[in-house]
N, CA and C atoms as an extended XYZ file, in Angstrom:
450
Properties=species:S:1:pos:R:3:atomname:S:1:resname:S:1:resid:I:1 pbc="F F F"
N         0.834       -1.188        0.000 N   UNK     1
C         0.000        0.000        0.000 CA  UNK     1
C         0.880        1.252        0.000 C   UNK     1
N         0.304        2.362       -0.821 N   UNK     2
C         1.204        3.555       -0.669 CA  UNK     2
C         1.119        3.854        0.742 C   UNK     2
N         2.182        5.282        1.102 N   UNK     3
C         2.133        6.106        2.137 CA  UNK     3
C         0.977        6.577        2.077 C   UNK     3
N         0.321        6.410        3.190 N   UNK     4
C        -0.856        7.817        3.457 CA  UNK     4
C        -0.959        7.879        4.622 C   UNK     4
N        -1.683        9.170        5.036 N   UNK     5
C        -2.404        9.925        6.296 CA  UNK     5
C        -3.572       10.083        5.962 C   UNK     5
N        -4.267        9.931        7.761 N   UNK     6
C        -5.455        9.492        7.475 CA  UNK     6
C        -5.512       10.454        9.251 C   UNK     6
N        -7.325       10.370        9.380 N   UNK     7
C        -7.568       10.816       10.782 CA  UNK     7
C        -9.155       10.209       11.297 C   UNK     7
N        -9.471        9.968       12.585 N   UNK     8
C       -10.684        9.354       12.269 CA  UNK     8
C       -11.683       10.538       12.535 C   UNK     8
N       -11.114       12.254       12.830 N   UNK     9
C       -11.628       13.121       13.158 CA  UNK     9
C       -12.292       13.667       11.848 C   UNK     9
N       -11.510       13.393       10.494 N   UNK    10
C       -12.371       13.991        9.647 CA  UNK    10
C       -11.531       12.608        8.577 C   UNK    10
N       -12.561       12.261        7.422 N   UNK    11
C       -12.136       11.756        5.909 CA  UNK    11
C       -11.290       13.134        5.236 C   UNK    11
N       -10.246       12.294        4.122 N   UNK    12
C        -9.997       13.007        2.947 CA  UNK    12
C       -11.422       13.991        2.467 C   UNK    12
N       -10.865       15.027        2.529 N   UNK    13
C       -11.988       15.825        1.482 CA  UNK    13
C       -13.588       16.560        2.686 C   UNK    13
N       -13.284       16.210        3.613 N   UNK    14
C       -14.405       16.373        4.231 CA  UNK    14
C       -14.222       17.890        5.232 C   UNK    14
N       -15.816       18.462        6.252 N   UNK    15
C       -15.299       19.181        6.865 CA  UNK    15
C       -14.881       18.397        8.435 C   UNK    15
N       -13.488       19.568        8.862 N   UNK    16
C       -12.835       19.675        9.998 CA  UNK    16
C       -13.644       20.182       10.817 C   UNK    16
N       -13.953       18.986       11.837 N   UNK    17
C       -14.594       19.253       12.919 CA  UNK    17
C       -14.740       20.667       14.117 C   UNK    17
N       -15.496       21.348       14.244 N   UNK    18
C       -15.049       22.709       15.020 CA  UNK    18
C       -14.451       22.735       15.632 C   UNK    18
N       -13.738       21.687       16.493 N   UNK    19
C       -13.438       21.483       17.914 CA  UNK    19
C       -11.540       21.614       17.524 C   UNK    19
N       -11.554       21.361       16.430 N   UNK    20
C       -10.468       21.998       16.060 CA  UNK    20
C        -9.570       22.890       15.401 C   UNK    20
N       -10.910       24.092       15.725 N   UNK    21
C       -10.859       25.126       14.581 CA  UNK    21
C       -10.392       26.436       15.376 C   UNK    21
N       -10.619       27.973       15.161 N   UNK    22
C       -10.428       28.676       16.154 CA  UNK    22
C       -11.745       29.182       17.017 C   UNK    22
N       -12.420       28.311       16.040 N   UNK    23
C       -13.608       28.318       16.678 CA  UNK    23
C       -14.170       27.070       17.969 C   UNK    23
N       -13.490       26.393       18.265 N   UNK    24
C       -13.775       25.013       19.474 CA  UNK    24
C       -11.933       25.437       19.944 C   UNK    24
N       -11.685       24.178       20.566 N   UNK    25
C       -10.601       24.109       21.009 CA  UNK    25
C        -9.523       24.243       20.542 C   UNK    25
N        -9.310       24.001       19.336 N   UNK    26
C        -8.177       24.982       18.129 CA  UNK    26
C        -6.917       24.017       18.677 C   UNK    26
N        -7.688       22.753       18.683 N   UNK    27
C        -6.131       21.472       19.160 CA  UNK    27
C        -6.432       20.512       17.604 C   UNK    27
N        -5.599       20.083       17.211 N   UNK    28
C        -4.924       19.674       16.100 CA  UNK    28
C        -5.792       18.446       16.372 C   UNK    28
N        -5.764       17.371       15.072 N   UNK    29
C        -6.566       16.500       14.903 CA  UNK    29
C        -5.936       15.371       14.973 C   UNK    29
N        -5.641       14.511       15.715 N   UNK    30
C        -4.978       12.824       15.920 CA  UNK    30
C        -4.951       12.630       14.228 C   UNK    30
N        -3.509       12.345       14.974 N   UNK    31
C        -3.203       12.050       12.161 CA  UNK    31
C        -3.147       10.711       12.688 C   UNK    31
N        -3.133        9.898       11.921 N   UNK    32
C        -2.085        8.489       11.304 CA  UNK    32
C        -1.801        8.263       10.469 C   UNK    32
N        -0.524        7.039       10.201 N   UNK    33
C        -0.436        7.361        9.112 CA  UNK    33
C         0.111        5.777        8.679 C   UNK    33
N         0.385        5.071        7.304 N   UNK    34
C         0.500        3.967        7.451 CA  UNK    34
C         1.778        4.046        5.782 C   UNK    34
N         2.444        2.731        6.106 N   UNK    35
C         3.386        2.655        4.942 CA  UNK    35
C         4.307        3.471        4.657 C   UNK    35
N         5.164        4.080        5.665 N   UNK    36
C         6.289        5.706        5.025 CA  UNK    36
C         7.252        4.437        4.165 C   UNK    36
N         8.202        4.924        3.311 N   UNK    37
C         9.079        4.358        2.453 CA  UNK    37
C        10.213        4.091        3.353 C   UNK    37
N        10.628        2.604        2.772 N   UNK    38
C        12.136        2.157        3.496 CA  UNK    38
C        12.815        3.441        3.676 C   UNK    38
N        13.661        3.575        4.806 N   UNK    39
C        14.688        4.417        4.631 CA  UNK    39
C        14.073        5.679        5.095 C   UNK    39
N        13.133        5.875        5.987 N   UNK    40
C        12.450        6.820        6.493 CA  UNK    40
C        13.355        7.391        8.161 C   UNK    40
N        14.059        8.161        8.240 N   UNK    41
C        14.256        8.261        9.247 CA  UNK    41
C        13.713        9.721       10.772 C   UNK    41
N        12.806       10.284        9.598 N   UNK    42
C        12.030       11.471       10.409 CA  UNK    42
C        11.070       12.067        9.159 C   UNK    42
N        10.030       12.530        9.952 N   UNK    43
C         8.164       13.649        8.977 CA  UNK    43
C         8.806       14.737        9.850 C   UNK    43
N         8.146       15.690        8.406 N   UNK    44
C         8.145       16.964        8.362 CA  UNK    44
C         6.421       17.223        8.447 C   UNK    44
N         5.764       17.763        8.726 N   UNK    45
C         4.080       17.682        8.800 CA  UNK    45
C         4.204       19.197        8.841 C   UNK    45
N         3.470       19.637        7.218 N   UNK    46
C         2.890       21.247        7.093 CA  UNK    46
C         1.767       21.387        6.794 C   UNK    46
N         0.770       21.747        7.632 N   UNK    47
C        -0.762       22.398        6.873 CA  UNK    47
C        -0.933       24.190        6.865 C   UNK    47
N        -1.308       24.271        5.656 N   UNK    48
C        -1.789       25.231        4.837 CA  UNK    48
C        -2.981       25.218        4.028 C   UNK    48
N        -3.463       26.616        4.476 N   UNK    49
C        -4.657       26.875        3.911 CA  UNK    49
C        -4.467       27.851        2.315 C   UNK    49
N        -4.841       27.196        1.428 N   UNK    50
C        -3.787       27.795       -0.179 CA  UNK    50
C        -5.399       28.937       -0.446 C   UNK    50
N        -6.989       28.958        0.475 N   UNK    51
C        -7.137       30.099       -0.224 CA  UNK    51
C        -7.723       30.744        0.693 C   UNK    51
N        -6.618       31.261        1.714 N   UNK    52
C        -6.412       32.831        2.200 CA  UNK    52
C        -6.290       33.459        1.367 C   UNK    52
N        -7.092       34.459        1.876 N   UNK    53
C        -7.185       36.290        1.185 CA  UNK    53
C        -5.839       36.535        0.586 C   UNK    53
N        -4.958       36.290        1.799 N   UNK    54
C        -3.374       37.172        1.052 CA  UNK    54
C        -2.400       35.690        0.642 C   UNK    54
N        -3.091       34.912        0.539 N   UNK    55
C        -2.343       33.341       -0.397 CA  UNK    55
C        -2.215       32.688        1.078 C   UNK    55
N        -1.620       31.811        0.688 N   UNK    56
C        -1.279       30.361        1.340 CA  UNK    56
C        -0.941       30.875        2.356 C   UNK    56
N        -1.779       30.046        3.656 N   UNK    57
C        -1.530       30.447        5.088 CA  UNK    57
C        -0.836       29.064        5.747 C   UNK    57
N         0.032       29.402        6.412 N   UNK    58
C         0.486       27.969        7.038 CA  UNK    58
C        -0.226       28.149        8.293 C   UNK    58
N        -0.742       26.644        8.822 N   UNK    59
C        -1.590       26.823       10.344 CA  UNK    59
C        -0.460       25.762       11.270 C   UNK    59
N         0.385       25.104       10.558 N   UNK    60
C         1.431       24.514       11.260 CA  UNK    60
C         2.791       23.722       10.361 C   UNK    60
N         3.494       23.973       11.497 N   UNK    61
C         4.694       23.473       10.848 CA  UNK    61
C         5.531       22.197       12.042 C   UNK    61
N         5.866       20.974       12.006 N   UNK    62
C         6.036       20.365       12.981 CA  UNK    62
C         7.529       19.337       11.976 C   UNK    62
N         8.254       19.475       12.404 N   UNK    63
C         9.737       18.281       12.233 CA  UNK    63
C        10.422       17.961       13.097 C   UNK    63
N        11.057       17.205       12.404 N   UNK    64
C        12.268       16.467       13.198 CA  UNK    64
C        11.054       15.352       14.123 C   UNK    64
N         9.555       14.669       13.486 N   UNK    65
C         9.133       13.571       13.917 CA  UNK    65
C         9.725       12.782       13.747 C   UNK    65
N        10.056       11.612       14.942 N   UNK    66
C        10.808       10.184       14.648 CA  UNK    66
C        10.429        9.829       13.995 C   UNK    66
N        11.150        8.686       13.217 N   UNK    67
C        10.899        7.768       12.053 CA  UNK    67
C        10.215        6.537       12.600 C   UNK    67
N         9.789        6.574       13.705 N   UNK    68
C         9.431        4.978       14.102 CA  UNK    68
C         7.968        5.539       14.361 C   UNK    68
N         7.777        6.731       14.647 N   UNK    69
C         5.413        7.267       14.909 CA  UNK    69
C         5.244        6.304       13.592 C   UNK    69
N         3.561        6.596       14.327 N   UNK    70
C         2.726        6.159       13.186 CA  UNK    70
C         1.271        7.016       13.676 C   UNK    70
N         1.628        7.981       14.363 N   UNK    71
C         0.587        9.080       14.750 CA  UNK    71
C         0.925       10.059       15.210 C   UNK    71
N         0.056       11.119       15.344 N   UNK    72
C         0.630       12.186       16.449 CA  UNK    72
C        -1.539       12.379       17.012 C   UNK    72
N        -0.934       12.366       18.449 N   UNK    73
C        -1.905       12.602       19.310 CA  UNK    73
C        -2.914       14.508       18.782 C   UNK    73
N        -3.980       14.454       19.989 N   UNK    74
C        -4.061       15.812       19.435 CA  UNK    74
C        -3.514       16.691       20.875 C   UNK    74
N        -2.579       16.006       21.517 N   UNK    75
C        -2.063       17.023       22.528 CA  UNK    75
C        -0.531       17.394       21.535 C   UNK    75
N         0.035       15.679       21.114 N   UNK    76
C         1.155       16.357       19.922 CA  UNK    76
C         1.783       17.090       20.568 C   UNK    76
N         2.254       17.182       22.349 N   UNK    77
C         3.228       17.923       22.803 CA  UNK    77
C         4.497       16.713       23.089 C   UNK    77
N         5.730       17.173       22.844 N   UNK    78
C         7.284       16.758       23.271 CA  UNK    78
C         7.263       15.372       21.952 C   UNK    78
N         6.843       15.822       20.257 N   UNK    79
C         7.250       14.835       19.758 CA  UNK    79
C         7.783       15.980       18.930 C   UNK    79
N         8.726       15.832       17.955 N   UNK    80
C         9.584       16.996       17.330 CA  UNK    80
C         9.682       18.375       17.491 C   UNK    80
N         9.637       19.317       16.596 N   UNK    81
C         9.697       20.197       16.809 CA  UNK    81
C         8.968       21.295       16.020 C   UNK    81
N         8.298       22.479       16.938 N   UNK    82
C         7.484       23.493       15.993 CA  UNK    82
C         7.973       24.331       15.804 C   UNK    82
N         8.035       24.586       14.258 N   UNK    83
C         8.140       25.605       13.537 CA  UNK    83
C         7.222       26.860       13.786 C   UNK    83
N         7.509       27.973       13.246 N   UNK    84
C         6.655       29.289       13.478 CA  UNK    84
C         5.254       29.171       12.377 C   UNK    84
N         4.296       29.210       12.914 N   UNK    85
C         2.886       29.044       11.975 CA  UNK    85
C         2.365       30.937       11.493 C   UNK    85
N         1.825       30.964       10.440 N   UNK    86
C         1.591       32.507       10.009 CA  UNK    86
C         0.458       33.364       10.833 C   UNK    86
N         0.461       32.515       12.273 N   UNK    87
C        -0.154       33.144       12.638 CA  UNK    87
C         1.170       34.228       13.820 C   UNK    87
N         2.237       33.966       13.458 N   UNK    88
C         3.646       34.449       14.118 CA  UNK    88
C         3.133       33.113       15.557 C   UNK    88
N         2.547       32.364       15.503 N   UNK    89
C         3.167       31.967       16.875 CA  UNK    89
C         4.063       30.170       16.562 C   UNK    89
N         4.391       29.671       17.389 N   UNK    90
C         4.661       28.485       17.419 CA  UNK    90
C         4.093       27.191       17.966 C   UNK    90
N         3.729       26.238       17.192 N   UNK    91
C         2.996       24.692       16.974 CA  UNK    91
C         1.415       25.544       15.966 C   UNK    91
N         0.389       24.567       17.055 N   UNK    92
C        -0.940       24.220       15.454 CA  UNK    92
C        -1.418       25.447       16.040 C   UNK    92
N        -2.221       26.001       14.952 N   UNK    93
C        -3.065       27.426       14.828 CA  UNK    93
C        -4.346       26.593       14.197 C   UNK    93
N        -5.203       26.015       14.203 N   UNK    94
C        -5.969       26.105       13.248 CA  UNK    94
C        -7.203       26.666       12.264 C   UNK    94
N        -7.967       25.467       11.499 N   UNK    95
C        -8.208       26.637       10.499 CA  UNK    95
C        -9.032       27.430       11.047 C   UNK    95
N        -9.150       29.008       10.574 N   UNK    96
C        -9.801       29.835       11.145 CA  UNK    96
C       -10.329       31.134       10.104 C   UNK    96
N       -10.573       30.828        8.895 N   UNK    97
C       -10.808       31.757        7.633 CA  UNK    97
C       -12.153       33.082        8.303 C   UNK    97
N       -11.467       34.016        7.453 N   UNK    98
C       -12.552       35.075        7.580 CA  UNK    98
C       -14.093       35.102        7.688 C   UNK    98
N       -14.507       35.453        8.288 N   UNK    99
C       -16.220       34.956        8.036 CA  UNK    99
C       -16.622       35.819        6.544 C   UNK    99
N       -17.663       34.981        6.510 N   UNK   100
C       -18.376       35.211        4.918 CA  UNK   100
C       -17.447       34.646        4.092 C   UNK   100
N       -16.143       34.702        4.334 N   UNK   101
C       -15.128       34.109        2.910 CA  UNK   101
C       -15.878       33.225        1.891 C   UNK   101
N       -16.151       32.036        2.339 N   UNK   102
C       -16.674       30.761        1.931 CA  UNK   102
C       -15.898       29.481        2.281 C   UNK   102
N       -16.060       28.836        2.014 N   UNK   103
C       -15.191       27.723        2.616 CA  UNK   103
C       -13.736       27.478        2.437 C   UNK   103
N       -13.250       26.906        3.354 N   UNK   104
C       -11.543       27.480        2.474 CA  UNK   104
C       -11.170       25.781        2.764 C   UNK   104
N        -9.824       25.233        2.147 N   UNK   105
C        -9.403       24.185        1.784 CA  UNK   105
C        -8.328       24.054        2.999 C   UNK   105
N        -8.120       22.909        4.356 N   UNK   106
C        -6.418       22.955        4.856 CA  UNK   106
C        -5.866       21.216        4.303 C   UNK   106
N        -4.765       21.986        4.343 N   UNK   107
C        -4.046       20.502        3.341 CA  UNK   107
C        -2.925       20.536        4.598 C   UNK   107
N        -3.218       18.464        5.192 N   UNK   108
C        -2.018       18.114        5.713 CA  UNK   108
C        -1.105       17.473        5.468 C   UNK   108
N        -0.034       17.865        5.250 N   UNK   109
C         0.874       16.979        4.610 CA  UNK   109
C         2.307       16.541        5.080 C   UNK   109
N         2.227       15.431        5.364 N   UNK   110
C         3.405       14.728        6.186 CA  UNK   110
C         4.504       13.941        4.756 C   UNK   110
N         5.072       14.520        4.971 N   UNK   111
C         6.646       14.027        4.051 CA  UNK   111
C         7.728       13.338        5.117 C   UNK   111
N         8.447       11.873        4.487 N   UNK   112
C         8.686       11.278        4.830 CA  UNK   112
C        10.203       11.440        4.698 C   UNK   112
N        11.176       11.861        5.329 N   UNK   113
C        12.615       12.213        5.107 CA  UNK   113
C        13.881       10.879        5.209 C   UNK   113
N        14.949       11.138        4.777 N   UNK   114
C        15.624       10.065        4.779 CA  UNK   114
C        17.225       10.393        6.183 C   UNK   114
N        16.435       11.521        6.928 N   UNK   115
C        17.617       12.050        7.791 CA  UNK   115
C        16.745       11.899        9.127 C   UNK   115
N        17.370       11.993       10.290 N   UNK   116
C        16.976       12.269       11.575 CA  UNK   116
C        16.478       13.306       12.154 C   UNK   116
N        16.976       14.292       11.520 N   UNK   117
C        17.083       15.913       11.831 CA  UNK   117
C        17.196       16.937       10.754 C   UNK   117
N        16.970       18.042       10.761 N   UNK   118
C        17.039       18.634       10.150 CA  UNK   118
C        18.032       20.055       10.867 C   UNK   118
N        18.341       19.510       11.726 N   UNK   119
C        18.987       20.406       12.268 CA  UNK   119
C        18.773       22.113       12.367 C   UNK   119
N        17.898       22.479       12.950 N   UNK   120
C        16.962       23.515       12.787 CA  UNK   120
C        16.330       23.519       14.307 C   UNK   120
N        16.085       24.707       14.818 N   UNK   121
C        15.935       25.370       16.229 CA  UNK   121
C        13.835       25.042       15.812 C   UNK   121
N        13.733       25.071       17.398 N   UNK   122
C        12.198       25.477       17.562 CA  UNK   122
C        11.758       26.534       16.726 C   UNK   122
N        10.716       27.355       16.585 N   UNK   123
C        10.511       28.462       15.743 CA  UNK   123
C        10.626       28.783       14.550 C   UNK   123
N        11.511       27.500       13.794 N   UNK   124
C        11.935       27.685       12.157 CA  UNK   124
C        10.574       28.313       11.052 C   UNK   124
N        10.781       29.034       10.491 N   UNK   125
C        10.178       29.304        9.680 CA  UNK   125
C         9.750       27.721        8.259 C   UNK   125
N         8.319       28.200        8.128 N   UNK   126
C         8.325       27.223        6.957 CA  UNK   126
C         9.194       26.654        5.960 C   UNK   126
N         9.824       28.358        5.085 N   UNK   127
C        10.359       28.617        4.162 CA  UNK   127
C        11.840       27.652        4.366 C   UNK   127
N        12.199       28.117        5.905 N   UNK   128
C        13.873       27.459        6.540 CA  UNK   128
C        13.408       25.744        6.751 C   UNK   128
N        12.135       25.422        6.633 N   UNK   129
C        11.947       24.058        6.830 CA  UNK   129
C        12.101       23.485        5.726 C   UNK   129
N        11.298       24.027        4.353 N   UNK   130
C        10.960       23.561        3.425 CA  UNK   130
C        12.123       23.526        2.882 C   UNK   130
N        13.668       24.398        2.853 N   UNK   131
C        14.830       24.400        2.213 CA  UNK   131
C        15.874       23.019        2.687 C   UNK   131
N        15.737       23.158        4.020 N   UNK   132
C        16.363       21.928        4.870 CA  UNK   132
C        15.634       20.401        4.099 C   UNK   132
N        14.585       20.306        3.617 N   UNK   133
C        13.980       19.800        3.218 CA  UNK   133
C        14.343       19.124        2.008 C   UNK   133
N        14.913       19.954        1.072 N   UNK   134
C        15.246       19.672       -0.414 CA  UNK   134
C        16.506       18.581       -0.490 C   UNK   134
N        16.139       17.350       -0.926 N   UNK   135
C        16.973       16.537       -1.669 CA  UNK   135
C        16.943       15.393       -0.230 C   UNK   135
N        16.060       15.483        0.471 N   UNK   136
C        15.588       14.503        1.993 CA  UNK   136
C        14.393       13.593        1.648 C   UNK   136
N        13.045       14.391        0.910 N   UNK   137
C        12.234       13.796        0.915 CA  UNK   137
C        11.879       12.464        0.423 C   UNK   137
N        11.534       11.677        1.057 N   UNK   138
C        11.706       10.160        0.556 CA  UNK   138
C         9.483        9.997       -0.323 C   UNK   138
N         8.761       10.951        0.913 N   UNK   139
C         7.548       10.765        0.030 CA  UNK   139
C         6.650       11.588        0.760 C   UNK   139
N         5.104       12.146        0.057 N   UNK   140
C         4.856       13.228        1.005 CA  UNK   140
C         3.044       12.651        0.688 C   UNK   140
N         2.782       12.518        1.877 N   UNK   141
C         1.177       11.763        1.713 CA  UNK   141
C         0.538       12.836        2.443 C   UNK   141
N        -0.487       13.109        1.984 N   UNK   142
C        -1.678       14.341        2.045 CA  UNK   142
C        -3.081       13.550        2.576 C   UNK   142
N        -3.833       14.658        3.657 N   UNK   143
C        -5.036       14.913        3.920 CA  UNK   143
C        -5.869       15.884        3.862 C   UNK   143
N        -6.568       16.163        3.331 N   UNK   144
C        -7.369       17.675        2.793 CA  UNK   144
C        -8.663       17.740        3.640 C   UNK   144
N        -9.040       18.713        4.255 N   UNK   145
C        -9.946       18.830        4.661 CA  UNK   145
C       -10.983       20.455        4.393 C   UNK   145
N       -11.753       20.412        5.049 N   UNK   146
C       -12.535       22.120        4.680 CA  UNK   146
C       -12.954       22.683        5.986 C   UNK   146
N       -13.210       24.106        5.933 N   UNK   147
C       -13.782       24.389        7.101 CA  UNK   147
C       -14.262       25.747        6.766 C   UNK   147
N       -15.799       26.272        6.762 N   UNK   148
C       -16.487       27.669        6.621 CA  UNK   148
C       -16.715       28.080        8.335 C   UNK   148
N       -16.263       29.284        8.430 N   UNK   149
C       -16.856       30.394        9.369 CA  UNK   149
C       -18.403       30.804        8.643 C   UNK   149
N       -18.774       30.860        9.620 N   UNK   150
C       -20.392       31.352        9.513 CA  UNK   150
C       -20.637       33.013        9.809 C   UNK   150
């Protein structure tokens, strides 16, 4: 079977439950995930929302996950490390789109690396993740979900 992520909080394609929005408890959604590729030795996990007003919003950035998970809880505290999310703070922000917008799209996506580390401080920016990133990735399995403000 390929790599994928999966959650039993929401299906591919479906909406994200409030409870993890900024509207409920705004705590991240229990992932799993099944099949990473031989030679996996740490996930990088970024969700972004691609239709914010001013483009692609990141709501989290999380690396340096061991290579041996096969989940992250939705407390997801003391397993790698958080990056800075666009909301300027650090770990999950979630989704939280403008009201009236219409529904907006968050994409999670856990990439499967062939290093331990990325050697990179708490707070890293996406951009400093996604570069550390280049020529590591072994495979990158996606969960999409939706979520409208009322």
């Amino acid at each position: 079977m390929p790599f994928a992520v999966s959650s039993p909080a929401f299906s591919n394609g479906a909406e994200i439950p409030r409870r993890h929005t900024c509207d409920g408890e705004n705590r991240p959604p229990l992932l799993t995930w099944r099949d990473p590729p031989t030679g996996t030795r740490s996930f990088v996990l970024i969700v972004d929302d691609p239709d914010a007003p001013s483009g692609t919003f990141t709501h989290w950035v999380l690396f340096d996950i061991p290579g041996g998970l096969t989940e992250l809880s939705e407390a997801a505290t003391g397993v790698g490390l958080n990056g800075r999310n666009d909301f300027g703070k650090d770990g999950y922000g979630g989704p939280c789109p403008p009201k009236g917008h219409g529904p907006h799209r968050y994409f999670f996506k856990l990439s499967a690396l062939d290093v331990e580390t990325l050697g990179l401080p708490d707070g890293t920016s996406r951009s400093r993740v996604g570069a550390a990133m280049k020529g590591h990735s072994l495979a990158t399995a996606q969960l999409a979900g939706r979520y409208e403000r009322q």
